[in-house]
Every structure is written in structure tokens, then in C-alpha cells.
C-alpha positions in Angstrom: -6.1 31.3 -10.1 -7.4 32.3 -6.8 -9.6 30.0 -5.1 -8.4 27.1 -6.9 -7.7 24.3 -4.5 -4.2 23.1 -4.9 -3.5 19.0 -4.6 -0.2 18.1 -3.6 1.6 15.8 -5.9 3.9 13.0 -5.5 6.8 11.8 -7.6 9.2 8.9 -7.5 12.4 10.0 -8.3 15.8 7.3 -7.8 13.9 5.5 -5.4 12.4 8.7 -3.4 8.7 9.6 -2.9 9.1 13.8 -3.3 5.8 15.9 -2.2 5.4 18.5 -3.8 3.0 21.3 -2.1 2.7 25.2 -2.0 5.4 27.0 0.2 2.2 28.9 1.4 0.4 26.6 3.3 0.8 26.6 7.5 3.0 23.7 8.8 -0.2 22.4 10.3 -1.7 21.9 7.3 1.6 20.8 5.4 1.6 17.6 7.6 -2.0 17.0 7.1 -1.4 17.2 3.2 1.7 15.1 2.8 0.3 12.4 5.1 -2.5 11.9 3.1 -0.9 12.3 -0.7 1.5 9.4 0.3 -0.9 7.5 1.8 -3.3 7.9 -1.7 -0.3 7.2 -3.9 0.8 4.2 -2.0 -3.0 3.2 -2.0 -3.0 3.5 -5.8 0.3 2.1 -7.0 -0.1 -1.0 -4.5 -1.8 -3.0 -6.7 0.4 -2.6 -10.1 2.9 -3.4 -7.7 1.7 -6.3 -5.9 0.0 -8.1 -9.1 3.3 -9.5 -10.5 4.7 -10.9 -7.3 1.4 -12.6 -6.3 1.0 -14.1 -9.7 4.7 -15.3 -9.4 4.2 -17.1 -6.5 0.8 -18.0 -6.9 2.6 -20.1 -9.9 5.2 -21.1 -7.4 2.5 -22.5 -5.4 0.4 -23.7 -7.7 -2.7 -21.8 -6.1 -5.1 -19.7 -7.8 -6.0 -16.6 -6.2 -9.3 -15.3 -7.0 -9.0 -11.6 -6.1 -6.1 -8.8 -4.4 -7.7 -5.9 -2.5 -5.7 -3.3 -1.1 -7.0 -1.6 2.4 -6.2 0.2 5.6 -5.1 -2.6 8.0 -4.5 -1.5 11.9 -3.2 -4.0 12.7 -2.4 -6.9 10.3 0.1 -7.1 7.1 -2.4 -8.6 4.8 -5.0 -11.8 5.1 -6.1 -14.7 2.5 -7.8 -17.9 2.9 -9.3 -20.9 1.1 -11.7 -18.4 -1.3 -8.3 -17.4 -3.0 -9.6 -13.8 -1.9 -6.2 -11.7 -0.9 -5.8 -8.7 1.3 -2.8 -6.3 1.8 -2.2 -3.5 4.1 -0.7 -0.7 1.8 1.2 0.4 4.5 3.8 -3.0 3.3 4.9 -1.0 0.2 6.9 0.7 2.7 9.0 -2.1 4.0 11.9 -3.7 1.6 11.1 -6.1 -1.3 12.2 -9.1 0.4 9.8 -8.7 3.1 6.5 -7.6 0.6 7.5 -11.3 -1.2 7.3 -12.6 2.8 3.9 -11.5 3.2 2.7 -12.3 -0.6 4.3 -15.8 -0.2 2.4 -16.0 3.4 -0.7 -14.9 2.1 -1.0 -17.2 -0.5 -0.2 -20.5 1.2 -3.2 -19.5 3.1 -5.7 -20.4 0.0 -4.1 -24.4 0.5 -3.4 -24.5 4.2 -6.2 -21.7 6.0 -4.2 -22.0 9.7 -0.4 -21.7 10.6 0.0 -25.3 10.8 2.9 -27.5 10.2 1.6 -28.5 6.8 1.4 -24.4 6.3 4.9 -24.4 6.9 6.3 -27.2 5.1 4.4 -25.5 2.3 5.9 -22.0 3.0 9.4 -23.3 3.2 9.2 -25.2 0.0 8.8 -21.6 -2.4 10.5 -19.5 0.8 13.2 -21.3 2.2 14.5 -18.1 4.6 10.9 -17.3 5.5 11.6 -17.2 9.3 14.2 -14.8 9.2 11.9 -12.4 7.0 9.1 -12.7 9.5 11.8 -11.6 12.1 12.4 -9.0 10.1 9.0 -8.0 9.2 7.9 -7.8 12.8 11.0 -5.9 13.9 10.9 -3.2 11.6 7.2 -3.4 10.9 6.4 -0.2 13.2 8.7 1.5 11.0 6.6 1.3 8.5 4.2 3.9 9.0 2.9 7.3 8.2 
């Protein structure tokens, strides 16, 4: 088997991402390689993950999104807007459930109301009721939330 390139591989066991990689490897290039197999397996689960809940409260909302992408966001959560088009950073599969619904639930009210206006929130409210303390939350911990 020498010269075979070895990928590191990521399992979900009782709620914990493991990594598994070769004991061989330097600590430099352990970092490197467990950085980037989490951030490909949240990139590829992200969707599965996110589908449900958008089409939940898409139906909660009575919008119809048109499309969920998932992508490397600096410096926002996620984005959508009157084309029903919806982005999320993966980096949200990190935080709690409660606060993934948050940004879902946000997200969509976007496609009826495109700014953060008081009709925006009257609509938020109406499927999220504790909405403001999740957004506390959300930008609180969200620097935790990284890789």
C-alpha cells in the first residue's frame, strides 16, 4: 500500500463527529487534515439536514422557496430574498437546533418581506414567537461556531 494517499474519515457517533486519520502523520499536517474533513462532511450533510426544516417552515409560512445552496460565508449565517433562492453558511450545522430553525425561519420570511422591516417581524414572530432571544443567542455564540 505504499504511496497510497490516505483520506481521513469522519463518523458521527452519539452525537460526536470522530476523525479518524493515520497516527503517522506530523501534528502539522494533522490539523490541516481534520480541518478540512469536518469542514467537507459538514458541507455534504448540510443539505440532507437543512431540507426538512426549510420545507417545514416554508409550509409554516406559506412561501415557496425555489432553491437551498450551501456555501462558505465569512461573514453572514445564511441569505434569501424575494427569488425564493436560499443560502446557508455550513458553518450553522455547528450551533444547536434551535438556533439552525432561527436562521431557516429568518431566511425564509425574506422571500415575503426582502428587508428587516416591521412587517418582516410581525411575520417572523407569527411561526417564531421566541425569535429575539434566538438571535441573541445566535450572535453570542456564533464565533463559537467555527473551525
Amino acid at each position: 500500500m505504499a504511496g497510497r494517499e490516505v483520506t481521513p474519515k469522519v463518523v458521527l457517533t452519539r452525537g460526536t463527529l470522530v476523525v479518524m486519520i493515520p497516527r503517522r502523520w506530523a501534528q502539522s499536517r494533522r490539523h490541516a487534515a481534520i480541518r478540512a474533513a469536518l469542514v467537507e462532511w459538514y458541507r455534504t450533510h448540510a443539505e440532507a439536514y437543512l431540507a426538512p426544516l426549510v420545507q417545514r417552515y416554508a409550509d409554516r409560512l406559506a412561501v415557496k422557496f425555489t432553491s437551498i445552496r450551501v456555501r462558505d460565508m465569512r461573514t453572514r449565517w445564511g441569505s434569501g430574498g424575494t427569488s425564493g433562492r436560499l443560502r446557508f453558511n455550513w458553518r450553522i450545522l455547528m450551533a444547536p437546533r434551535r438556533l439552525v430553525e432561527y436562521l431557516v425561519a429568518h431566511e425564509l420570511c425574506h422571500i415575503q418581506c426582502a428587508d428587516h422591516s416591521q412587517a418582516f417581524w410581525r411575520l417572523f414572530a407569527k411561526v417564531m414567537p421566541d425569535y429575539e432571544r434566538r438571535r441573541i443567542e445566535l450572535e453570542t455564540n456564533g464565533p463559537r461556531y467555527h473551525l
